[in-house]
MIDOSE-1310 file (N, C-alpha, C; in nm, 2 decimals, decimal comma, always signed):
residues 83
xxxx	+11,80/+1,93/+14,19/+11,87/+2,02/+14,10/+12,02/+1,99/+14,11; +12,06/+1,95/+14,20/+12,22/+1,95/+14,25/+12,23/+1,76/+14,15; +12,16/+1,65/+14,20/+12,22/+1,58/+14,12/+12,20/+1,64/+13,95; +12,14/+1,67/+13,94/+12,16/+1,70/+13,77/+12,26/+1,76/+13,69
xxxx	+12,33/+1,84/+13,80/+12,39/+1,95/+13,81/+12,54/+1,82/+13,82; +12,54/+1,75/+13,89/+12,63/+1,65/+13,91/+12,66/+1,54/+13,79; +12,53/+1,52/+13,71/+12,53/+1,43/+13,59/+12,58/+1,53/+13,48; +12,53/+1,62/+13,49/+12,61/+1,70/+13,38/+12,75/+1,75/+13,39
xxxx	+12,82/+1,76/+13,47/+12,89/+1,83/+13,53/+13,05/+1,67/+13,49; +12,95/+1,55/+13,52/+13,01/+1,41/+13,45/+13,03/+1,41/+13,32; +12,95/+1,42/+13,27/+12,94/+1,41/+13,13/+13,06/+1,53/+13,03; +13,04/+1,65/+13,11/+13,13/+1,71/+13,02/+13,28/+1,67/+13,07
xxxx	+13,32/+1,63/+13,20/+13,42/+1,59/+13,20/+13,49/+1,48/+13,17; +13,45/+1,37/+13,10/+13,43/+1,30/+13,07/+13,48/+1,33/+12,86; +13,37/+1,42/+12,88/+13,38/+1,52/+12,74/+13,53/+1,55/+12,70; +13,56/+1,62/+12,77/+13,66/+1,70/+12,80/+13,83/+1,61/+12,78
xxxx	+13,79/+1,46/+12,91/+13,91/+1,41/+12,90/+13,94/+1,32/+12,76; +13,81/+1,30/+12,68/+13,80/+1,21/+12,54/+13,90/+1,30/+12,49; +13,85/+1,43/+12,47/+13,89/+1,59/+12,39/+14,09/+1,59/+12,37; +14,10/+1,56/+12,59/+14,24/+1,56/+12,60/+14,30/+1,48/+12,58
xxxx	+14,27/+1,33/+12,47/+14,34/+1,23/+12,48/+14,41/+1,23/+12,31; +14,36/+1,32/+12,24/+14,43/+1,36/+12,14/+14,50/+1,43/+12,14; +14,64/+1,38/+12,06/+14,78/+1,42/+12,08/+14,80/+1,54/+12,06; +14,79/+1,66/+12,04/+14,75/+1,76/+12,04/+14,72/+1,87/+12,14
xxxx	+14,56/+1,81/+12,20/+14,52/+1,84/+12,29/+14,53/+1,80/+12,48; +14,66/+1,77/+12,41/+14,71/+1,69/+12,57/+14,69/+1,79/+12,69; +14,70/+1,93/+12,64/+14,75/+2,03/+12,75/+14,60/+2,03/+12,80; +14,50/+2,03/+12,78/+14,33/+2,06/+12,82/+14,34/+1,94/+12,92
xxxx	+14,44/+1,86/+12,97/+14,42/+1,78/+13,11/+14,46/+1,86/+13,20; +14,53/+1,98/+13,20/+14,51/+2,11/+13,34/+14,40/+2,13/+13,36; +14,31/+2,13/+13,25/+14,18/+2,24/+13,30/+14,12/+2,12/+13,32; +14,11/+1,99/+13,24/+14,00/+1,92/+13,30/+14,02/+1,83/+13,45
xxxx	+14,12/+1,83/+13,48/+14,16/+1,76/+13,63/+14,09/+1,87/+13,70; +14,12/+1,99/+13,71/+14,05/+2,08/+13,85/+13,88/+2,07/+13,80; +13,85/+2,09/+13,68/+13,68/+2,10/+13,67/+13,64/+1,97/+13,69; +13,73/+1,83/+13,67/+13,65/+1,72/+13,67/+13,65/+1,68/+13,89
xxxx	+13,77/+1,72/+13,97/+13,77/+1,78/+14,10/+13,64/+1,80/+14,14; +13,64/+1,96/+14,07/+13,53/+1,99/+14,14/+13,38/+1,95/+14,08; +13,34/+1,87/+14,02/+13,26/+1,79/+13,98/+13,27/+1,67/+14,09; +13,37/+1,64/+14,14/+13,40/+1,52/+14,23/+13,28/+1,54/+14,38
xxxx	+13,37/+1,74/+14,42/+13,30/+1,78/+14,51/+13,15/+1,80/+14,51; +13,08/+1,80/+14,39/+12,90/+1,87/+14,37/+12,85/+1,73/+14,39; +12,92/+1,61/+14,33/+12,85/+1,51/+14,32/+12,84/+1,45/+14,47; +12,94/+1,44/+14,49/+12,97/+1,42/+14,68/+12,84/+1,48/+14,76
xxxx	+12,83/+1,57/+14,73/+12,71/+1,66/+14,79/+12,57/+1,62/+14,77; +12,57/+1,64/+14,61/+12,46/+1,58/+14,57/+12,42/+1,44/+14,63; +12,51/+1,37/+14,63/+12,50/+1,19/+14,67/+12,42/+1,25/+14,83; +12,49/+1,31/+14,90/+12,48/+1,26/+15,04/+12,36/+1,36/+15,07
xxxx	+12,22/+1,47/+14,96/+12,18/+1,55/+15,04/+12,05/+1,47/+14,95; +12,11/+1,38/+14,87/+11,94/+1,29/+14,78/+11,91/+1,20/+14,88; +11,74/+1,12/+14,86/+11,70/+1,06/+14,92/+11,74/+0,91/+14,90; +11,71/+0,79/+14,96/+11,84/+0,67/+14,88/+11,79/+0,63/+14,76
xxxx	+11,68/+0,64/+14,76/+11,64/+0,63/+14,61/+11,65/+0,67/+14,44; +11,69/+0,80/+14,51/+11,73/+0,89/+14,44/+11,87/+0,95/+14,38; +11,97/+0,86/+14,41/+12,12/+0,91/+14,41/+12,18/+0,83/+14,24; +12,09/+0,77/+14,15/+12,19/+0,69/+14,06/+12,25/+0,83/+13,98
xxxx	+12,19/+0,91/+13,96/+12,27/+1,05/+13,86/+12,42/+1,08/+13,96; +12,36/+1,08/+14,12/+12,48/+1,15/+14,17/+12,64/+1,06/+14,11; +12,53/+0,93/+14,21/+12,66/+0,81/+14,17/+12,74/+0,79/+14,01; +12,64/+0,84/+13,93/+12,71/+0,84/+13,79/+12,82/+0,95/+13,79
xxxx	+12,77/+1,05/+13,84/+12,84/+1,21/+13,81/+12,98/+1,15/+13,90; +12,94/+1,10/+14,03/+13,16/+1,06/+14,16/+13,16/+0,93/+14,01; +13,11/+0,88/+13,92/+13,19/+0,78/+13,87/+13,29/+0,83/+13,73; +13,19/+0,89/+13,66/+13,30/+0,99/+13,54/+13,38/+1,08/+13,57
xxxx	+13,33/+1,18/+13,72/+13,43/+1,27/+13,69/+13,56/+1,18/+13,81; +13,59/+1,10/+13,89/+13,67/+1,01/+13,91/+13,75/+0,93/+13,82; +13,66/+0,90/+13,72/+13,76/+0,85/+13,56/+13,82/+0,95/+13,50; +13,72/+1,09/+13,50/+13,78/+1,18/+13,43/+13,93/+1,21/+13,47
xxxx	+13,93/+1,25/+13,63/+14,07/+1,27/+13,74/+14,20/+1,16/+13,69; +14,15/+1,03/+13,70/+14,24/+0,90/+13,66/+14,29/+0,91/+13,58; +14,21/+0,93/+13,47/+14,25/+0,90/+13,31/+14,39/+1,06/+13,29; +14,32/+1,13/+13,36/+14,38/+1,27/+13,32/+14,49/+1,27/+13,40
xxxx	+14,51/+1,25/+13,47/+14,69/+1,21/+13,57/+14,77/+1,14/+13,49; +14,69/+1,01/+13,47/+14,75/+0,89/+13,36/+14,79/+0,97/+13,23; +14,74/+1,04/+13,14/+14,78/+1,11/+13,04/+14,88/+1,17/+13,05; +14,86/+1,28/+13,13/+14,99/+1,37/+13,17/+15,09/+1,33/+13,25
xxxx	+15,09/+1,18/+13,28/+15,29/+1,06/+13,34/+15,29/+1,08/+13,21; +15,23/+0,97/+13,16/+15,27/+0,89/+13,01/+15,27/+0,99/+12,92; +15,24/+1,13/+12,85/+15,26/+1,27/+12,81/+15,42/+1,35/+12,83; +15,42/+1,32/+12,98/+15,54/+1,37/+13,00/+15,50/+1,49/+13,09
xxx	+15,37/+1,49/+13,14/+15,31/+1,64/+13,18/+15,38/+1,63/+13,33; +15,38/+1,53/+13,40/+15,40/+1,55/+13,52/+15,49/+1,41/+13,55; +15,62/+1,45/+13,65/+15,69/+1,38/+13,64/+15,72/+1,26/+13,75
């Protein structure tokens, strides 16, 4: 349950940081850095409570919401969000 919970949890943040990369919607990198975070933390979980066979959703979910975090810091220097 928890990886799934971790692949989805990727995917909208991921969602989210596409959403914030239009000029417009620059400001939706506040909300998506803490949800894509704590997506960081479920997946982490998820990874380490699956059997080893079983972790590629976890590993997907620390891989997006990790891009989501990057991309969304990177937006808000180059934005001007944070200095």
């Amino acid at each position: 349950m928890l990886r799934v919970l971790s692949l989805a949890w990727g995917i909208l943040s991921i969602l989210g940081m596409l959403v914030a990369f239009v000029p417009c919607f620059g400001w939706l990198n506040w909300a998506v850095i803490p949800f894509a975070t704590v997506g960081l933390v479920i997946s982490g979980l998820a990874y380490v409570g699956a059997p080893q066979d079983r972790r590629g959703s976890s590993i997907i979910g620390l891989i997006t919401c990790s891009t989501a975090v990057v991309f969304g810091i990177m937006r808000l220097m180059v934005g001007g969000g944070i200095f």
